[in-house]
Structure formats: structure tokens, C-alpha cells
C-alpha positions, 0 to 999 in steps of 0.5 A: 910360825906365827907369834907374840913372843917377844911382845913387851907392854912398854906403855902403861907400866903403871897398871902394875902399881894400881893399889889395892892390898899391900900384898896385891900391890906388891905382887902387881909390882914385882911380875914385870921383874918376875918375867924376865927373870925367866931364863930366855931360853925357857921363855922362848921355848915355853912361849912366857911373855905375859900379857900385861894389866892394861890389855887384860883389862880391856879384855876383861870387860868386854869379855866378863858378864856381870853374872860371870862367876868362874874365871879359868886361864888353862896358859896361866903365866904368872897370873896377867890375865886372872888377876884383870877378870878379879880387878874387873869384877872388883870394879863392878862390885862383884866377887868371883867364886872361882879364879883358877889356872893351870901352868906348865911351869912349876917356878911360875905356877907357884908365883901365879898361886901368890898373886891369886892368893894376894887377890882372895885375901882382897876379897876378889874371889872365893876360891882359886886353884892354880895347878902345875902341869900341862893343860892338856893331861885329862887328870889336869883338868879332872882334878879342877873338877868344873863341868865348864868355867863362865869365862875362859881367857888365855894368851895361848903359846905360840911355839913348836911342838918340838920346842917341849922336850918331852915335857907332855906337849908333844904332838902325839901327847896333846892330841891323845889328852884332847881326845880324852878330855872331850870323851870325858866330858861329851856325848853323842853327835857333840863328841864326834864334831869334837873329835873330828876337829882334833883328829883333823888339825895339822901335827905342823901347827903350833901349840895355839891351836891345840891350845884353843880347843882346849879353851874352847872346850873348858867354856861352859854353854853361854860363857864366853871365851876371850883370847890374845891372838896373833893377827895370823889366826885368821890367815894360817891353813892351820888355824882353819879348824878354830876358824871354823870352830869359831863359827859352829859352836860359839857366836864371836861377838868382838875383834878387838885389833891394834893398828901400827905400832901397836900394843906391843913394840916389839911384838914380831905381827899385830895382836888381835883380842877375839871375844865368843859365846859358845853355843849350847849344842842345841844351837851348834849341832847344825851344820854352819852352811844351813845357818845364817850368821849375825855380823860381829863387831870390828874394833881397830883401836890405834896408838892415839885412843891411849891414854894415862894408865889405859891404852884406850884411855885418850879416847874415854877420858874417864875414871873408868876407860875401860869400862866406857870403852865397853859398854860403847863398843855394845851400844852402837852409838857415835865415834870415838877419837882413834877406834874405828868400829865396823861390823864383821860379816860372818856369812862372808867368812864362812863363804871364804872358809868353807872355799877354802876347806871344801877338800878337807876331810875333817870338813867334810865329816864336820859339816855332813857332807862324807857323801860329796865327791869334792873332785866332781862337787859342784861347789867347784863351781861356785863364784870365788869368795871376795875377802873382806879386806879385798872388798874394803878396798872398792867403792861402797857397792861395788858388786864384782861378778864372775870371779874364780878362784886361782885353783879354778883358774888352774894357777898354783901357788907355793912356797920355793926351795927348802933345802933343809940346810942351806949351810951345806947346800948354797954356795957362791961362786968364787972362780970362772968356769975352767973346763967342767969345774968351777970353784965355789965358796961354802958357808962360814959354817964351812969357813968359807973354804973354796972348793972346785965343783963340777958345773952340772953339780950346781944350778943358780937359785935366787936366794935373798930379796936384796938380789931381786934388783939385779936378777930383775936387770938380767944379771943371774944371782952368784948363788949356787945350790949343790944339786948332788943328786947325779953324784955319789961319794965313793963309799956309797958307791957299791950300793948304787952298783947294787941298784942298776937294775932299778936304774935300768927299769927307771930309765935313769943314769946311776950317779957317777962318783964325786970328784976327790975335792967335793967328796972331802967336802961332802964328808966333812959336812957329814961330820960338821955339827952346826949348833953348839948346843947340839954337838953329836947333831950332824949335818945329816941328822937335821929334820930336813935332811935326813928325809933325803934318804931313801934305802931301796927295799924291794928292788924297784927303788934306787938309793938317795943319799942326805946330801941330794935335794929331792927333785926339783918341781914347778914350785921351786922353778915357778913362772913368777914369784914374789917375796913373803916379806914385802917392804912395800906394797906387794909385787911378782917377779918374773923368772928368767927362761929357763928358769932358776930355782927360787929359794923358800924366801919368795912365795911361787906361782905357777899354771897348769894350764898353756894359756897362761904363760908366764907372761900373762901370770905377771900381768895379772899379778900387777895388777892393782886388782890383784895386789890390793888383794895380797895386800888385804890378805898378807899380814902386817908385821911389827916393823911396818913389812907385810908377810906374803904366803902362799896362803895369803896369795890362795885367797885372790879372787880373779876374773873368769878369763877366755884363752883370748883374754889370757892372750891379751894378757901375755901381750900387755905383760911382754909390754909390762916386762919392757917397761913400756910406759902404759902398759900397767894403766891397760892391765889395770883397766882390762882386769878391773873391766872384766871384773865389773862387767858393764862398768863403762870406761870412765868409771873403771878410771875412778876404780882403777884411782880409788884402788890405787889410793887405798892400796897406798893407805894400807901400805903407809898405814902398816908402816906407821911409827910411835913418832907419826903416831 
């Protein structure tokens, strides 16, 4: 999961002094010392890092209309967010009439009610509601009472469902409080679109997205929705429905994004301030793909646009920065020192988008097309979308032809082995192999006890980056995971006797019964709870081990046990692979023949198709073509490394290849593999060649250079620290 928990404002505390009552000037005060005096488990659990003034207010007026009046926050906190929408309308002369908000928490609900209390005795709004409970039970927001608010901004909480302990926020709960909401308060071909896109998001995802469909839903037509979001929103399967959201019933007008070290130091990814109008449904019934959408406006704002008070207070001197800030954001004219302005082409993202969700069934109902067949849709067919931060990286004019996607291409892409206990299922070798047994050292879960195991209980996996070296030189990791599933203890025996005749029908071997040493181990991992704070949770118990069991029904199955891996499949023995945390610019590794098992730290690519061999694969993916692409559509994390998922690595565009241009590759990557010196030069070469076809020799070179170069700036540029700031 993506999140901006742990994020901490460290650079303009004085925001919270800026006086104006006493009692607002001191709530102000106090709601730093208020936030962490949270319990840190409830923090985390909750998602309670607050969002801080300075970034509130540049928020605030890029997303405030001077006739907004109604101000909603539905993830409240202790009050960040309202409080900047009042200072900004102060700051304009106006005066809201209504500054509500809602909050899951009672003990920081009724400090949020002080604050807004302070603000209306200021003269800052009318009225104010701040109500405690969860946002997404319909008798929450009926008691508000508010058929839409004219701004509606939140920093929604980036946490599990299965952190919420029952407290409402539950998949299944939020789902049903969404679906009520939108029956309440919508119509017609409205409330279908609606109800498609929250029966259609991932129970897998976090809170946020639920959390922006609530928001989403809470604007009024022409209001504006404002949101603090981690830069993954774009680049997570499970945002996809907000994205498309998005870009059916608002027109996004801002992306506001920081740039390393950001503006919050110790914030686990980058931040991005999302700024969108919501569309009356007159505009927004239409399917995207019969529109044509107007770019919106990029803003990547570093570390040296700060300034005093303000984060972009270096950049506009003023007494007002933020303000400056805003009105030259909607102007269009000249530069500033430290903020890059760009436009965002929206129909490129909705090309990209649209690619991506072709085969989604809530897409299809979404857009009107439950009539297209999407295994024999001609969409299929379509050019591969080239991701903006892929076409930043060429030359401007640049025009790439003839690109497919990796799905198109046959090539597969995933995530490796997760064992759902690694505890128990990765041990070390610790001996020689002594006949058919060899002794193997647990987990420090386990005391680290040495145990003699069959040999063909164990299969070698690589496990952590730092063995990557060592893999690469030919050495195979000391690493072992249990593969159990030919082994069972002796009590579980009988019922493997009574399954033999399903073994039979299958035309596999009943497992045999564990040696006396490994049986005892298994056992007391049976009886060995991990956490403390759980302590009747066992081994077995945990979420992802007690998928492994399987009790025959109807004769035809065969008993597995928690303590056998499900089989291992393309994804887990793939042909390259390369690390989701990547220190530099991004890299494949081959794997060995045969192949190891690669563990769930490394993103995995494999074919479905013989001509492209592993070879070919790792040529490809070293390309610079190729890895400026990951490194485009990876995400930079807080301390300067680049998160690589297999949704990330989905998005590369490649060249249609012949079976004799995947040939060619193999070639060229057998001579990669043995480091022949100019075999990366004529990968490159030969990728870009097929990408630009018609570009002569000479001007592939500069390509090739020109990648290179941005390649590295994007790299250096993620790692930046405050001091090279």
C-alpha cells in the first residue's frame, strides 16, 4: 500500500502561530503537540498525520473560488485543512458559511470542533459541523444535510481496511455506505455510473479509494475537489477507478507535485495536491472516449521555491506567496525560480487509462460498451499508449511508431513468491548435503534451531536484493524455501489415505510422511505465535497461510495442508526479473537454468511465447528504451529509491518485433550476459531503430545519448538531498 503516513511538515512551523484571535492563535499552536500526542498505534492504524497550514494553504487557493462558500473536509483530522479554506477566504475578504467536517475519531473530532469553533468566533464562517463517526455511514452525511459542498478537500487515509477493527470501515461496510449514499442522492444514468465504479474498485485497495468517491461525491456540480495524494495515485491497478472518475465527471485542472526531498521529510513517497471541477451530468453522462479533453496544468514545485512561512515563499517574495502563486499558476505567463509549469495532456491519459482497463468489466458498463467482446475486440489491436514520462525523456518531436503493448507482446509481467510467512517457509542452509538430508537453519522466530531436512523439501529462492551480486556471478543464494507439498505430518496422514483415489485420478503421488526432525518443526510452528500482541494467533492462522488448505469435498480433490506453498508457476520461476526497490536507475536480472524461485522482492517477467527466450527478454529490458520507461513510470520514494511494480513495468511501450528480430535479440543478449563490451550500444541501437523506423544511423546515436542523459537526471534528480537543495 501506498502512503503518506508518516509525513511530518518540518519546514514552515511558524504557520501555526500566524495570529489572529487569541483563542485561534492558540488552537493553531497547540495542533502540532495535539498530533503526536496520538497514540502511534492509533495513528497508524487510522491514518492521523495531519496535513499541516503551509501546504493547506497552498491548496486552499488554488482550489477556493471567490464565491465559494461551503467548505467540507469528510477525513477532518484536527482541523489542517478547514482551518486554511477559512484563513484563505479571510485572506480575500470573504466569510464562509458553512465549514464542516467529519472525523472517525471522537478525542480528535471534539479538538477539530474547538478549532472551528475559535475560526466562527473570528468571523471565519457562519456555521460549522464537525461530526464524529465514519464518513461513509449515509446517516453521517444525511445529518449534514447539504445536497453538495462548493469545495470539498481532504487528505484521505492511506490504510487497510483490516487495520479498522470493526469500527464501520470494513470492506464490505464502506461499499454498502457508499452505495446508499449515491441512492440518496442520485438519479437515473447518474446513479448507475456511480454504482458501477463502487461495485467495481478492488476490496484489495486501501481506504483512499473508497475515500475519494466519497469526496468526489460530496462536490457539488462546478465545485471543486482538492486532495493531498500520494504520487502512486497515478500508477496503483487500484486507483484506476478515481483516475477514470477523474476524467468522466470532473475537468482536473491542477497537479501540484513536489520534487526530492520533498515537503514532507520523512513522507515514505512523494506528494502530489490534485485540483478538479465536477462536471453537471449533463457534461459528464458522455462516455470519456467520445470527448476530446483539454490538457490541465502541471506544477513541480522543489525544495528552493521555499521560502519564510511559506513553501513557495522563495519564488513569490510577497506578502502574499500563496496567493501570487495562484493567480500565476492561471495566468500562463513567465517563469518562476524553482516551480516548473507544464501542461498535462488528458487525452494521453485516457489513452493510457483506457489500455489499461480495456478487460475490466465495471469499464465496460462505465463507458457503454457491455456489447464488445474484449478477448476478440480490435482495441487489442491498438498502437501502445506512450506514458508521459516516457515521452518527456525523447527529443521534442519525437514520433515512435509501431509500438504494443507487453500484453500484446505476449510478455508477462508479476510479482514473485509470497509465502505468507517467510518465518516458517525460508530457511538457510546450514550443512552439507549428507545422503538425502541436509541441515538447515530457521528464522530467529525459530531461534534460529538447526534442523536436518530432506534435499527435495527445499528449492533455492532468491530472497533479498543485496544477493543479487552474488546470484549474478553464478553463485545460487544459501537461502531455502520449504516446499512441503510432497510431505505430510503423520497425523495428517490418514487423510491423504483416504484421498488415493483422487491421487490416482490426478496422476500424482500421495505425499509421503515427513521425517521425525522436520515433523517437530513443523509442529511447533503449528503452535508458534509471531506477534505478541496476538498471542492465540498461530502460524497456521495468518491471512496467507490458511488460504493453503484445502479439505477434499466431493472426492475428486486431494488434501493440502497450511504448511504446503501452492505451486509454483511462471510468476515465481520467471526468465528475468528486477528489484520493486531500485537504488539506481532501473535494472532485469537474468535467472539461472533451471530456474530458481524469485521471492515477492523482485517484480518478474516472463513469455508466453518460444520466440522470446529468456535472452531476448533481458536484452530488451536493457535497453535504454526500456528502462527510461520504468524509470518514468516507477515511483520515487522518500529517500531517493524508485519503486518498480509489476504495474509500473505493464505500462512499457515496445516495438513490434519479427521472430527474427527476437533472434537478433537472444543473440545480442547471450553477448550482454558475457559482458562483451559493445553489445548494450547495439541493443540500444537496434531498439530504438525499430522504434523510430526511418531515423538514420546518426540520429539514433543522439537518441540513444539524449535517453541516456535524461535517464541519468531522473535518477540523480530522485535522490536529491535538503543539502543539494
Amino acid at each position: 500500500m501506498s502512503s503518506i503516513a508518516g509525513m511530518r511538515n518540518n519546514r514552515c512551523p511558524e504557520f501555526y502561530a500566524v495570529p489572529a484571535t487569541n483563542a485561534v492563535g492558540a488552537i493553531r499552536s497547540s495542533a502540532r503537540s495535539f498530533e503526536e500526542s496520538l497514540p502511534p498505534a492509533q495513528r497508524k492504524r487510522l491514518g492521523q498525520f495531519f496535513t499541516g497550514l503551509p501546504l493547506g494553504s497552498l491548496l486552499t487557493h488554488l482550489a477556493l473560488d471567490s464565491g465559494a462558500r461551503s467548505v467540507i473536509d469528510p477525513m477532518a483530522g484536527h482541523g489542517d485543512l478547514l482551518d486554511a479554506a477559512a484563513l484563505t477566504a479571510q485572506a480575500r475578504g470573504a466569510r464562509l458559511s458553512r465549514l464542516d467536517g467529519m472525523e472517525l475519531d471522537s478525542k480528535t473530532a471534539a479538538f477539530c470542533g474547538r478549532r472551528m469553533a475559535a475560526l466562527q468566533a473570528d468571523d471565519a464562517a457562519e456555521s460549522s459541523h464537525i461530526l464524529t463517526g465514519s464518513a461513509f455511514d449515509p446517516t453521517t452525511i444525511a445529518a449534514l444535510d447539504v445536497p453538495g459542498y462548493d469545495l470539498v478537500i481532504t487528505n484521505p487515509p492511506y490504510v487497510r481496511y483490516q487495520s479498522q477493527n470493526g469500527n464501520g470501515a470494513g470492506v464490505g461496510d464502506v461499499r454498502r455506505g457508499l452505495s446508499a449514499i449515491v441512492d440518496a442522492r442520485m438519479t437515473g444514468g447518474e446513479r448507475v455510473l456511480w454504482q458501477a465504479l463502487i461495485d467495481g474498485y478492488s476490496g484489495l485497495a486501501d481506504l483512499s479509494v473508497p475515500a475519494w468517491l466519497l469526496s468526489a461525491l460530496l462536490t457539488r456540480p462546478g465545485g471543486r475537489l482538492a486532495l493531498v495524494v500520494p504520487a502512486t495515485w497515478r500508477s496503483r491497478d487500484y486507483a484506476d477507478v478515481v483516475r477514470y472518475l477523474l476524467l468522466r465527471a470532473f475537468r482536473l485542472e491542477y497537479i501540484v507535485a513536489d520534487t526530492q526531498p520533498g515537503w514532507f521529510s520523512d513522507a515514505l513517497v512523494r506528494t502530489h495536491l490534485v485540483i478538479a471541477r465536477r462536471l453537471s451530468w449533463d457534461e459528464a453522462q458522455a462516455p470519456v472516449s467520445g470527448r476530446s479533453l483539454l490538457p490541465a496544468t502541471w506544477l513541480q514545485v522543489a525544495p528552493a521555491a521555499a521560502g519564510g512561512e511559506s513553501l513557495v515563499g522563495g519564488a513569490f517574495p510577497g506578502s502574499e506567496p500563496e496567493r501570487d502563486f495562484a493567480a500565476w499558476a492561471g495566468a500562463a505567463n513567465g517563469e518562476v525560480p524553482g516551480i516548473e509549469r507544464r501542461p498535462f495532456a488528458l487525452d494521453e491519459e485516457w489513452h493510457t487509462l483506457e489500455q489499461r482497463l480495456a478487460r475490466k468489466g465495471w469499464f465496460q458498463k462505465a463507458e457503454n460498451r457491455r456489447d464488445t467482446l474484449p478477448l476478440f475486440s480490435a482495441r487489442d489491436a491498438r498502437p501502445a499508449a506512450i506514458p508521459e514520462g516516457l515521452r518527456d525523456m525523447l527529443p521534442p518531436g519525437t514520433a515512435p511508431a509501431h509500438l504494443q503493448t507487453l500484453e500484446q507482446a505476449g510478455i508477462r509481467v508479476s510479482q514473485g513468491l509470497r509465502s505468507g510467512c517467510n518465518r516458517f517457509f525460508y530457511v538457510t542452509l546450514a550443512g552439507d548435503e549428507q545422503g538425502e538430508t541436509v541441515t538447515v537453519e530457521t528464522s530467529d522466530s525459530f531461534e534460529n534451531m538447526q534442523v536436518r531436512v530432506p534435499v527435495a523439501a527445499l528449492r533455492p529462492i532468491l530472497h533479498r536484493q543485496a544477493d543479487m551480486q552474488a546470484f549474478a556471478d553464478g553463485r545460487v543464494p544459501a537461502t531455502r524455501a520449504l516446499d512441503l507439498s510432497d510431505w505430510v505430518l503423520p497425523e495428517d496422514q490418514p487423510l491423504v489415505a483416504e484421498a488415493a483415489e483422487a491421487y490416482r485420478k490426478r496422476r500424482v503421488s500421495a505425499p509421503r510422511v515427513m521425517p521425525p526432525e522436520l515433523a517437530s518443526f513443523v509442529r511447533l510452528a503449528a503452535r508458534t505465535a509471531l506477534d505478541p500482541k496476538e498471542p492465540a494467533r498461530f502460524v497456521p492462522d495468518l491471512t496467507a497461510v490458511r488460504t493453503n488448505v484445502r479439505r477434499p469435498a466431493n472426492g475428486r480433490d486431494v488434501p493440502r495442508f497450511w504448511y504446503m506453498l501452492p505451486a509454483f508457476t511462471a510468476r515465481h520461476l520467471p526468465e528475468i526479473f528486477t528489484p520493486r526497490i531500485n537504488h539506481g536507475t532501473p535494472a532485469v536480472a537474468l535467472n539461472t537454468q533451471p530456474p530458481v524461485l524469485i521471492d515477492a522482492n523482485f517484480s518478474t517477467l516472463w513469455a508466453e511465447q518460444r520466440r522470446w527466450t529468456a535472452h531476448a527478454l533481458y536484452a530488451l529490458f536493457h535497453s535504454s528504451w526500456c528502462r527510461a520507461a520504468m524509470e518514468a513510470a516507477g515511483t520515487p520514494l522518500g529517500g531517493g529509491a524508485l519503486k518498480l511494480e509489476a504495474t509500473h513495468i505493464r505500462q512499457v511501450p515496445i516495438p513490434t518485433l519479427s521472430d527474427r528480430d527476437c533472434e537478433k535479440l537472444a543473440a545480442l543478449g547471450q553477448q550482454l550476459a558475457a559482458d562483451v563490451p559493445s553489445a548494450r550500444h547495439q541493443i540500444d541501437m537496434f531498439i530504438l531503430a525499430a522504434s523510430l523506423p526511418g531515423m538514420d544511423k546518426n540520429h539514433l546515436k543522439d537518441l540513444a545519448h539524449h535517453i541516456d542523459s535524461r535517464l541519468e537526471a531522473a535518477c540523480a534528480a530522485r535522490q536529491r538531498t535538503a543539502h543539494d537543495s
